[in-house]
C-alpha positions in Angstrom: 0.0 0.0 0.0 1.0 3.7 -1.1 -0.4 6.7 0.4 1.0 10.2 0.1 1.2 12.6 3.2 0.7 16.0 2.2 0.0 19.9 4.0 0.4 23.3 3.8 -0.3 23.6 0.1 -1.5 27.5 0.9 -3.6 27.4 -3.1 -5.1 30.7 -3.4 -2.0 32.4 -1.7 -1.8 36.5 -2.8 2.0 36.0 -2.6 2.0 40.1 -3.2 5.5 40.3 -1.0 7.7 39.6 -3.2 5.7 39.4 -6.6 3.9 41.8 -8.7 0.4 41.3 -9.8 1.6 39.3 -13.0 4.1 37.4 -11.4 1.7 36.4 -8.5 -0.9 34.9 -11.0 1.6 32.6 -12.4 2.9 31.7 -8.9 -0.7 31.0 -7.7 -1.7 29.0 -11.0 1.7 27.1 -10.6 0.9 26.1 -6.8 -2.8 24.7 -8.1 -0.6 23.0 -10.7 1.7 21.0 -8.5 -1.4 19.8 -6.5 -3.0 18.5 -9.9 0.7 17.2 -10.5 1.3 15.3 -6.9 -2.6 13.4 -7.6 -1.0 12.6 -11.0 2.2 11.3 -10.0 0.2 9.1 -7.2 -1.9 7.6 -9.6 1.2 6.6 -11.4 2.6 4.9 -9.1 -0.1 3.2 -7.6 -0.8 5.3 -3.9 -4.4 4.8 -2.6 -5.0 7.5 -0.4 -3.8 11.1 0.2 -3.5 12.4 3.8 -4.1 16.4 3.3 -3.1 17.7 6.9 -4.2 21.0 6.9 -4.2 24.4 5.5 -5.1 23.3 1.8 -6.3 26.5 1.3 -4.6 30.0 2.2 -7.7 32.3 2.3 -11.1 32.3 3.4 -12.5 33.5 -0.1 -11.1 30.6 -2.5 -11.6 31.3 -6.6 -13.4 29.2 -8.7 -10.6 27.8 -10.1 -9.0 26.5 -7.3 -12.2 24.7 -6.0 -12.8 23.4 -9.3 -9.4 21.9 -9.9 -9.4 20.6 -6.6 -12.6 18.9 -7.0 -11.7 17.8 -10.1 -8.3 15.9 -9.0 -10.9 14.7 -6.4 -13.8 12.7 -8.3 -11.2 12.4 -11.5 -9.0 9.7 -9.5 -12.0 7.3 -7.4 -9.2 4.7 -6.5 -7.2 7.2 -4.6 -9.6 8.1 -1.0 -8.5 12.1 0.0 -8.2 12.5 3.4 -8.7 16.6 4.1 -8.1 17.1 7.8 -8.6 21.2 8.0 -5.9 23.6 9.3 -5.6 26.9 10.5 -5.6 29.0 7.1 -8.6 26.4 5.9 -12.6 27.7 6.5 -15.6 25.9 5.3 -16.3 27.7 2.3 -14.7 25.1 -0.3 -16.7 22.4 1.3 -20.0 24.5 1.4 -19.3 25.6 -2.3 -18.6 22.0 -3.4 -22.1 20.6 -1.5 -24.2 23.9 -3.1 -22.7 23.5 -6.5 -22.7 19.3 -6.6 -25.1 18.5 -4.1 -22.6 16.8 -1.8 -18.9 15.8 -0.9 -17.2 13.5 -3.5 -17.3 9.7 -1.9 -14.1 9.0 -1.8 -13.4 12.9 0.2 -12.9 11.9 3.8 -13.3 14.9 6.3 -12.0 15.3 10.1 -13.6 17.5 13.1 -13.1 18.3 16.3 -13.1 15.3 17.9 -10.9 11.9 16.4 -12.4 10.5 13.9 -10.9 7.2 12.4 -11.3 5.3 8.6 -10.3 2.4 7.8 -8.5 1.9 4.6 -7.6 -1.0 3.1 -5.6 -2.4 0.2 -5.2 -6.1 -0.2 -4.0 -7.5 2.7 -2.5 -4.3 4.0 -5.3 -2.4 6.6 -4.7 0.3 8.0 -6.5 3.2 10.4 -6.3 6.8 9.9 -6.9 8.8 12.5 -7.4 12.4 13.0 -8.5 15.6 14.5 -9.1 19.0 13.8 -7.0 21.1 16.7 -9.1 24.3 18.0 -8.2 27.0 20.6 -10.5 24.7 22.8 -9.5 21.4 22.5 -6.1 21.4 21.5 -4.8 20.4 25.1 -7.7 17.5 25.4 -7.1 15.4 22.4 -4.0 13.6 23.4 -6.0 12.5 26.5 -8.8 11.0 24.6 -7.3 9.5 22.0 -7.8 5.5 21.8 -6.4 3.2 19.3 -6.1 -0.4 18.8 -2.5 -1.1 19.3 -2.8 -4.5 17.2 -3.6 -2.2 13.7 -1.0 -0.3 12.2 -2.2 3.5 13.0 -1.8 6.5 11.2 -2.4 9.7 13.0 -3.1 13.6 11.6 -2.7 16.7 13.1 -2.1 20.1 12.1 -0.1 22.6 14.6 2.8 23.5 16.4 4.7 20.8 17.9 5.7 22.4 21.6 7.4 20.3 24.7 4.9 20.1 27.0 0.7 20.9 26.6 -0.8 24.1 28.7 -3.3 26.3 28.2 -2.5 28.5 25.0 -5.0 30.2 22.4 -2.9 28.7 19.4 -3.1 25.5 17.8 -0.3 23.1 19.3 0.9 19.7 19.3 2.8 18.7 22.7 4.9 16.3 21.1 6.2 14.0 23.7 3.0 12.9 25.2 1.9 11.1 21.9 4.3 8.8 22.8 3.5 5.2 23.2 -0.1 5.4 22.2 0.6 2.8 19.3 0.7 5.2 16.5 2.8 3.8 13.8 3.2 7.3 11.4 2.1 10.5 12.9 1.5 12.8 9.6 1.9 16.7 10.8 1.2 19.7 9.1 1.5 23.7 10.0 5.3 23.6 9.7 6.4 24.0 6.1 10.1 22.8 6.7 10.1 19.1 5.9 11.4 16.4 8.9 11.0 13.2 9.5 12.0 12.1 13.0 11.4 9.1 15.2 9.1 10.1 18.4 9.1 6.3 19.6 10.4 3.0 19.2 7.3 2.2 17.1 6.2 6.0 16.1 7.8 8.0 12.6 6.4 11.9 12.8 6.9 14.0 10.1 5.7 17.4 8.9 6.1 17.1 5.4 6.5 20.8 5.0 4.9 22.6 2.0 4.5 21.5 -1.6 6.1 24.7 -3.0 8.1 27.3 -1.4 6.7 31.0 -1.4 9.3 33.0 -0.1 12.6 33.3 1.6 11.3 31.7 4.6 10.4 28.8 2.9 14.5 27.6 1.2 15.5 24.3 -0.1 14.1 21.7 -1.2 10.0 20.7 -1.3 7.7 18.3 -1.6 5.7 15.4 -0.3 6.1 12.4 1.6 5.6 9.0 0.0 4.7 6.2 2.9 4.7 2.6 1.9 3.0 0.5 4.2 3.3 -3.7 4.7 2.2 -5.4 7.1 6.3 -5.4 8.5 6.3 -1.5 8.9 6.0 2.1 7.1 8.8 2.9 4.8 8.8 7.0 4.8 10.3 8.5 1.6 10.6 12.2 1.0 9.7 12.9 -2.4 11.3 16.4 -4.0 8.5 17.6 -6.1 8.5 21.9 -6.2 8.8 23.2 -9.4 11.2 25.9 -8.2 13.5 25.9 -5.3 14.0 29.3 -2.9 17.7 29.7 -2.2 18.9 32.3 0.2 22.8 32.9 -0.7 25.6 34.5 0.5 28.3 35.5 -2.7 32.1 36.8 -1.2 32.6 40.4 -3.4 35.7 41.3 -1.4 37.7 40.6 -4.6 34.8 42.5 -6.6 35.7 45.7 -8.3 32.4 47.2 -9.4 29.0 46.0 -10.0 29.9 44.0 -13.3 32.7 42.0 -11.1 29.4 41.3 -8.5 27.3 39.9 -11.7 30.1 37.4 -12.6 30.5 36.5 -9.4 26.6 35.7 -8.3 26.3 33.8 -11.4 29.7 31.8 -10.9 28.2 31.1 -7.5 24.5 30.5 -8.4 25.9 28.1 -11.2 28.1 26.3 -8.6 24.9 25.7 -6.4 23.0 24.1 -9.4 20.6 27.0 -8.9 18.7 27.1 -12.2 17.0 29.9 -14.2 13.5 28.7 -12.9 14.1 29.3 -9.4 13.7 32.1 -6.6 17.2 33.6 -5.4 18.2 36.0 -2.5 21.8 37.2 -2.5 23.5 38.8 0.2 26.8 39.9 -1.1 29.6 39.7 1.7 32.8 40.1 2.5 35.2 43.2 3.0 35.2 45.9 0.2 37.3 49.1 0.4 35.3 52.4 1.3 35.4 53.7 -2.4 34.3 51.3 -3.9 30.5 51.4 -5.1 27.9 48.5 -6.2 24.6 49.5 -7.5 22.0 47.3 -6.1 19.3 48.1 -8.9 21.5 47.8 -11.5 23.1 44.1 -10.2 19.5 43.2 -9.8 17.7 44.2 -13.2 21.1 42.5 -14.8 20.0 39.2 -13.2 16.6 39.4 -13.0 16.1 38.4 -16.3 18.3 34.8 -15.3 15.9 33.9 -12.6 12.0 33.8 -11.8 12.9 36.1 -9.0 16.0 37.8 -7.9 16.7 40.1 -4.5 20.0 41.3 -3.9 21.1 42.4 -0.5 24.5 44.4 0.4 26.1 43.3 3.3 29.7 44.2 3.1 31.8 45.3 5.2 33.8 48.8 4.6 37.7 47.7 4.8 39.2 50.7 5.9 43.0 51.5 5.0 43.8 54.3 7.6 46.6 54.6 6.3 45.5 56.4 3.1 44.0 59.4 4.9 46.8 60.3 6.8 48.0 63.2 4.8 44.5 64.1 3.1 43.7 67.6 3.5 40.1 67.2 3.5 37.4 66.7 6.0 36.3 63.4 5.0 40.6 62.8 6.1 39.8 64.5 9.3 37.2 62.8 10.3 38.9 59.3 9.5 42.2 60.4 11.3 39.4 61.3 14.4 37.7 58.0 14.5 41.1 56.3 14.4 42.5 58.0 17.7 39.4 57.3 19.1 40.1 53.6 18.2 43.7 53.6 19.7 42.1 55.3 23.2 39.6 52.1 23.0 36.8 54.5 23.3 35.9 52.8 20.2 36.3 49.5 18.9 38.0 48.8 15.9 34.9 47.2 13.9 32.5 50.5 15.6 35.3 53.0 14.7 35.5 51.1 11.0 31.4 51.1 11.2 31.1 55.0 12.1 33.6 55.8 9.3 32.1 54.3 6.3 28.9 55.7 7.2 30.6 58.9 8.0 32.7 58.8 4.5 29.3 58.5 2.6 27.5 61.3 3.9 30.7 63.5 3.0 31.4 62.2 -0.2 32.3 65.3 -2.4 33.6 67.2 0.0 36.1 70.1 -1.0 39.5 69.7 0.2 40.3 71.6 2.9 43.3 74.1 2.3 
């Protein structure tokens, strides 16, 4: 038996951060497209369930074409049973706009509440139970308590939340971790976080958030996908399965040895190419390193260059001035006067060396074309 574990597929997402209005549409549209893609791909290879733990959705108002390619992927594949546990960004309205517009839920759409629920799925002489709950401000440090599985069945359990140490009273929707321990769960399938892990949480228990399908932004780097779980009656083999069609890299590119902006280009692309970062992927660069004080990099014009390599570019500057004191010793200016300040102040130890270095570049900026002094 093959069943997918899935979450935090955020369709419908505005994704106006980073994008503009064009830009967002195909990001959206590409999002709905892995979805259809990942029902695809498990039809391929044979999977007869998908576990959908949580936040499916991103918004309370969800387009028409998001609920009908959902639906679609839904009553399109029969042999595959979706099990939609809701999360936190998920409301009612694409199950109240399915049942107005179709008359009722596809059969093979299984749905969670607020208390555990538990289906029985089976696949020739593999059986096993899924199990889950909807977490709520109100019963989110009950559930562990009541939950009450057959430790003779191989168990599957869903949540969606924030795993946390310990359970207390707390208005958010949390998972305390440790306690699910023991309670003859065999795979617990999370979802809220959007980093993938899979960790052991007993000697019997696998837990996993999945993390998302597709990354959004910069908080969401590396690789993404789905899990792939296949089940005997010996155990759960838990693959991760890479599946995003582009990746979010956040990367820092050395510059010290950069001369101007056209040295910077080379360099990010030299670096990007080194990575395997490809022309369909999202890229932050935070250029590093030490630079000398005159030297200049124009952020817009490094990013326009480079935006037209990748989806999405942003370029950060994060060098560091390298100050030669040395070279305004004898200039007769008051950008030299200031330096040769800041540098005694250095030597005293009212300043450090990296604050003095700090307060001069900043300093040596704002007086940029300064008259000499005579």
């Amino acid at each position: 038996m093959k069943i997918i574990h899935t979450a935090d597929l955020h369709l419908d997402s505005k994704l106006s951060r980073y994008f503009d209005s064009a830009k967002a549409s195909q990001r959206r549209n590409e999002l709905l497209l892995s979805f259809q893609k990942m029902v695809e791909y498990g039809s391929t290879v044979g999977v007869s369930a998908i576990i959908i733990a949580g936040d499916l959705f991103d918004v309370r108002k969800i387009s028409a074409t998001a609920r009908d390619a959902v639906y679609s992927s839904v009553v399109n594949n029969p042999d595959i049973e979706f099990f939609y546990l809701r999360g936190n960004h998920d409301a009612d309205t694409f199950l109240n706009q399915i049942t107005e517009k179709y008359g009722s839920l596809p059969e093979n759409l299984k749905m969670f509440s607020g208390d555990w629920t538990s289906y029985v799925h089976t696949e020739g002489d593999v059986s096993v139970v899924i199990t889950g709950a909807e977490i709520t401000k109100e019963n989110n440090t009950a559930l562990v308590d009541s939950l009450s599985l057959d430790r003779k069945r191989i168990n599957i359990v869903t949540l969606h939340g924030q795993e946390v140490p310990t359970a207390g009273k707390t208005d958010a929707e949390v998972i305390p971790l440790p306690m699910y321990r023991d309670r003859g769960i065999d795979y617990l399938a999370l979802g809220h976080i959007h980093a993938p892990k899979i960790e052991k949480l007993d000697s019997r228990c696998t837990y996993s958030y999945c993390g998302c399908l597709e990354g959004r932004g910069f908080d969401e780097v590396g690789e993404r996908g789905f899990n792939l779980l296949d089940i005997t009656n010996d155990g759960i083999k838990v693959t991760f399965v890479p599946f995003a069609k582009r990746t979010v890299f956040d990367i820092s590119v050395d510059v010290s040895d950069c001369e101007n902006s056209g040295d910077v280009i080379a360099a990010v692309r030299d670096f990007a190419s080194s990575k395997g970062i490809a022309d369909k992927d999202m890229l932050k660069v935070r250029l590093s390193g030490k630079v000398p004080l005159d030297t200049e990099f124009d952020l817009n014009y490094i990013t326009q260059n480079l935006s037209e390599e990748y989806f999405f570019i942003k370029v950060l500057d994060e060098t560091e001035s390298l100050i030669d004191f040395e070279s305004f010793a004898f200039d007769k200016s008051l950008k030299g006067e200031f330096v040769r300040l800041l540098k005694k102040e250095a030597e005293k130890g009212t300043l450090s060396e990296e604050e003095a270095a700090d307060c001069i570049a900043m300093g040596v900026r704002l007086l940029m074309g300064e008259e000499k002094l005579v």
